[in-house]
N, C-alpha and C positions, 0 to 999 in steps of 0.2 A: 415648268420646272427644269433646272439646269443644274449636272454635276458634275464637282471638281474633283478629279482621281488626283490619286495622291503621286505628284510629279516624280521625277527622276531626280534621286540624290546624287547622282556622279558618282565617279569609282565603282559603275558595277553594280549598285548595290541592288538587289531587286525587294528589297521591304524593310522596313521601320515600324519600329514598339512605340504606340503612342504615350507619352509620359503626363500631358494634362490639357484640359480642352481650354480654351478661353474666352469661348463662347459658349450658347446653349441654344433648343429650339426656340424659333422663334425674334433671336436676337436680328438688328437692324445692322450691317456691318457698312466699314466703306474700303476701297481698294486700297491693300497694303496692311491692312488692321490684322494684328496677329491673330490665326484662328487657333495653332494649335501645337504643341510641340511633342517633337519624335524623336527619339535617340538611333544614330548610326552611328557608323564608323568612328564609335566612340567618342562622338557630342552629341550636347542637346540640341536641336537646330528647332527652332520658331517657323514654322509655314503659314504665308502671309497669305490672306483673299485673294486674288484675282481680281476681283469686281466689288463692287458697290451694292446690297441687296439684303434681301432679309432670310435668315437662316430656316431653312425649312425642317432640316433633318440633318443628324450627325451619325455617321457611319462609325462602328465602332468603339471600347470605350480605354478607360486606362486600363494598358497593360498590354491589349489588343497586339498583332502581330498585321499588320497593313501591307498589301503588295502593292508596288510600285503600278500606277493604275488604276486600281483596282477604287471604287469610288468614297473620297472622302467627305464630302459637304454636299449637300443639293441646298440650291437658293430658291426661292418661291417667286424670286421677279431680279431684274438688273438685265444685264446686257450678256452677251454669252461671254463663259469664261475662257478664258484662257488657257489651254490642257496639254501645253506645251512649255510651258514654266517648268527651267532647268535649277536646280538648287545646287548649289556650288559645283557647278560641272567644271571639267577638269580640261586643261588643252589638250589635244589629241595628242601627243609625246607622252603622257603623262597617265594616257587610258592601263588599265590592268588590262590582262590576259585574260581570257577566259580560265576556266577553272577544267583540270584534268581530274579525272579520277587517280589516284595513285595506284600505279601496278602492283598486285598481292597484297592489295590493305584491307581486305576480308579475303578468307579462301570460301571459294567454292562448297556448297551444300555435298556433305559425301552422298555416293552413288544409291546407297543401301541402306533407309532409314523406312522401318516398316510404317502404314499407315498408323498404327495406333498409336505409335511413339511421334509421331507428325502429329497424333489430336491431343496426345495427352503436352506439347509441348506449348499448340494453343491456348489448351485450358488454364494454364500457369504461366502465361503469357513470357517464355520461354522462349530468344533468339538462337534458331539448328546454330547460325554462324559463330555464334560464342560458345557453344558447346564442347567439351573435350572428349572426344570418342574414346571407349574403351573396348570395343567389339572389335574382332577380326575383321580387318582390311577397310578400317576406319567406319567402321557402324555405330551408332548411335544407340544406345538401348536405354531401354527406360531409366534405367537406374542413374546414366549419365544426366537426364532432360531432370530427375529427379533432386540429383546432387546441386545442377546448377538453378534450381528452383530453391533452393534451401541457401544456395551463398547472395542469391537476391535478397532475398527476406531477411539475412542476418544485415546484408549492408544498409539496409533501411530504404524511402520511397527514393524513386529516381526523381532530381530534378531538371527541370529545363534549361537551355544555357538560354539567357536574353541578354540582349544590350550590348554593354562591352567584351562581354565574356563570349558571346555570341559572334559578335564581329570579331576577334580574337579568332575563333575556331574556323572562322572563314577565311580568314588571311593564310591562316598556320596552313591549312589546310591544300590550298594553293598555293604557297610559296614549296611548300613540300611538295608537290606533285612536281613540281615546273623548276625549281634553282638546283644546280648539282653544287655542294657544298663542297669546300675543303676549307681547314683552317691551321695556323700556323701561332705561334705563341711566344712569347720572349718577356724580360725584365728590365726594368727601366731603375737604376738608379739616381734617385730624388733625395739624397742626402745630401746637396745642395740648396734644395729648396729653402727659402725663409721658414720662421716661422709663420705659421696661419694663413701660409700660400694655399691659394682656393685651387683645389685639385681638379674641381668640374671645366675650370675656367679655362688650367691651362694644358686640361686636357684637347677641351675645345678647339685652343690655337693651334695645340700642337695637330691635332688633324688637317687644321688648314693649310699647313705648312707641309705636312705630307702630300697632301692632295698637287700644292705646287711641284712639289720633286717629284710623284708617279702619279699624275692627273689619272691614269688607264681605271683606279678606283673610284672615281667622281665621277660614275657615268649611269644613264639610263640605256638599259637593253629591251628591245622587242624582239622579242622572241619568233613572233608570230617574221614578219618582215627579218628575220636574221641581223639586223642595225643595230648597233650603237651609239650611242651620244653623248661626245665628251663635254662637259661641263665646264665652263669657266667661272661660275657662282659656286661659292661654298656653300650648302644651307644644310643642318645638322637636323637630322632628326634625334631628338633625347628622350630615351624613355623613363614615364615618369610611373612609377608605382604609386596608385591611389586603393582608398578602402575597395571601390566597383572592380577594378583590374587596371591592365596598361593601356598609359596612353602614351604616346610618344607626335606630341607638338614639335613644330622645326623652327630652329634659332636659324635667321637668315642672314645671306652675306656676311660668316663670321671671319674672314680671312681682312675682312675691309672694315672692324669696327674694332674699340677701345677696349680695354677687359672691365672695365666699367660699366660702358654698353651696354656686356654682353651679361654680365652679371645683372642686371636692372633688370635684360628682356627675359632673363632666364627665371629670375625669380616672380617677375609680371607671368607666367607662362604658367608655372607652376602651380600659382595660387587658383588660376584659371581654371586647370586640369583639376585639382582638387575641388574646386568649387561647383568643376561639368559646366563650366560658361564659358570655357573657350570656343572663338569662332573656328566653326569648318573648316576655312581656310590657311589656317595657323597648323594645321594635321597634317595639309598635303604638299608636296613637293619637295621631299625631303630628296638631297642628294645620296645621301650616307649618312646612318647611324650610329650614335652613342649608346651603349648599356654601362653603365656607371652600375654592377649590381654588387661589386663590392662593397659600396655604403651599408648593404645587408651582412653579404658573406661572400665565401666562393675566392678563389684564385685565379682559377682559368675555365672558359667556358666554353661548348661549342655550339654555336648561335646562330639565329634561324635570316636569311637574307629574304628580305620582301621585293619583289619586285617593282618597279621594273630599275630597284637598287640594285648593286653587285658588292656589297660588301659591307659589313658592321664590326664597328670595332666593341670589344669589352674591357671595362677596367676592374678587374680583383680589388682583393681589401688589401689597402698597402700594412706592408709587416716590417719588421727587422732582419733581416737576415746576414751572414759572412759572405762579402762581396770580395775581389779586390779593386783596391782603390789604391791610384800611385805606387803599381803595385805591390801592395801591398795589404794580406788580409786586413779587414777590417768590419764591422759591423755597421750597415747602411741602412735607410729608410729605402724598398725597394717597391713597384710598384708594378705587379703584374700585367702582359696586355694579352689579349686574344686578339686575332683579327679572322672574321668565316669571310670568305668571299665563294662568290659564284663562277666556278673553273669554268663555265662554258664561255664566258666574256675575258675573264683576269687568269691570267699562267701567273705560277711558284713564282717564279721570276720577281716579277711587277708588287707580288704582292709584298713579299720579303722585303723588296725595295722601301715599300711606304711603309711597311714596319720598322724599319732601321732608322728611314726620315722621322717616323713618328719618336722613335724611342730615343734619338738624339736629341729632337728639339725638348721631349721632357726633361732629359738630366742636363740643360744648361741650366744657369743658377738662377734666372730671372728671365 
């Protein structure tokens, strides 16, 4: 008997939710034959055999929660497997950071919580850390363990985050511990535009063309090693709002393609992400990020930077507003921007710059 743990999905990740077997016991496989697929980092990803053999036992079922390792398949004969199979591994420029805890993102257990309010907090499976003391010099008393045993029950069962929402919490989670934010905001008059000028599209170029005048936001930072890496490839990550949660797939080399192109890859991309069949690889290596979350709502945002990015831009819901124009007041189709970057790599300076680039190349007329 020989088993296959369940390989390393790249980026870090140390486990995946299996989503459906495509085998069963017993089955005859050959090497390459899809066994099984797992949801990460927000795709479905296919895990192929190893080997040639016959399936002896399946680890696990839908829904399962898998550690990276931890054993997926045993075979009942074939040749030994292969337990070093990398599934979309990333190049080393490209690895995440480790994940910090974030400093004061629970406070400490106060000093002075009597035992019986410690059993009665178990029994009503009651966390001291979310509890709001009302006892002298931050104590806990029953009545508190009691209050917030009553705001559970009204909120209903707690559910588990899986899948996208999952990886979501894990990104957020470590970009918050690790990127020092600051963000900066302006307005782009687009009362130029044609009609039924595609706003994703020429939002898109317009980054590329900032990225040209202050390259300092096209970069990858390690943290760990102090380096950064300036970028001479445009490739967009766009986040795309599906039923599951976000995904954000990357438009590549957009500075060197047609708005044609880009409009084709973008809509090919989309359908993808909605459908959860986009490949792994279409997720990662994003330079820099689009949030288009004005297609919902919103004017200005301030937006979370994923490592090892330094900067995301947002675009608001374009409105009407009193500009001047030639000067002179007039009411213009106006088109909010945010930009968050990460102040530990990109200074006010740089940043403003590629906002200025950015907000020029959108109010030319074409």
């Amino acid at each position: 008997m020989r088993q296959f743990p369940l390989p390393d999905l790249g980026e870090g990740l140390q486990e995946a939710e299996i989503v459906a077997w495509h085998v069963t016991d017993g089955d005859h496989v050959v090497a390459d034959q899809p066994l099984v697929s797992v949801e990460t980092d927000k795709a479905v990803v296919e895990i192929p055999s190893p080997q040639s053999g016959r399936i002896a036992r399946l680890f696990g079922a839908k829904g399962d929660l898998v550690k990276v390792g931890a054993p997926l398949v045993e075979f009942s004969e074939g040749p030994q497997a292969d337990t070093g199979t990398v599934v979309g591994e990333l190049r080393q420029e490209e690895q995440r950071q480790p994940q910090r805890a974030p400093s004061g993102a629970a406070r400490a257990q106060p000093l002075h919580i009597l035992p019986a309010v410690r059993a009665l907090a178990r029994q009503l499976n009651v966390d001291l850390n979310s509890v709001q003391a009302s006892g002298p010099e931050g104590t806990i008393t029953r009545a508190d363990v009691e209050r917030a045993a009553r705001s559970l029950t009204e909120a209903g069962p707690a559910e588990a985050l899986r899948g996208m929402r999952r990886a979501m919490a894990q990104r957020m989670a470590t970009a918050g511990a690790e990127v020092v934010p600051a963000s900066v905001t302006d307005e782009a008059d687009i009362g130029a535009w044609p009609v039924g000028e595609d706003a994703t599209i020429r939002l898109v170029r317009g980054i590329a063309a900032a990225c040209k005048a202050e390259p300092s936001l096209n970069v990858w930072y390690n943290a760990t090693a102090s380096e950064r890496r300036l970028l001479s490839r445009v490739d967009i990550g766009i986040a795309v709002d599906t039923e599951g949660g976000l995904i954000v797939p990357v438009l590549r080399n957009v500075g060197e393609r047609s708005s044609h192109d880009l409009r084709a890859g973008l809509d090919r991309m989309r359908a993808d992400a909605k459908a959860r069949s986009i490949p792994p690889e279409e997720l990662r290596g994003a330079t820099i990020t689009l949030s288009n979350f004005g297609m919902i709502g919103g004017r200005f945002a301030n937006l979370v930077v994923v490592p090892p990015q330094v900067a995301i831009i947002g675009a608001g819901r374009i409105g009407q507003r009193v500009v001047v124009h030639e000067g002179q007041p007039a009411v213009r189709a106006v088109l909010p921007l945010s930009l968050t970057f990460d102040h530990r790599v990109v200074n006010g300076g740089e940043a403003a710059r590629f906002l200025v680039a950015l907000k020029l190349d959108l109010e030319r007329s074409s």
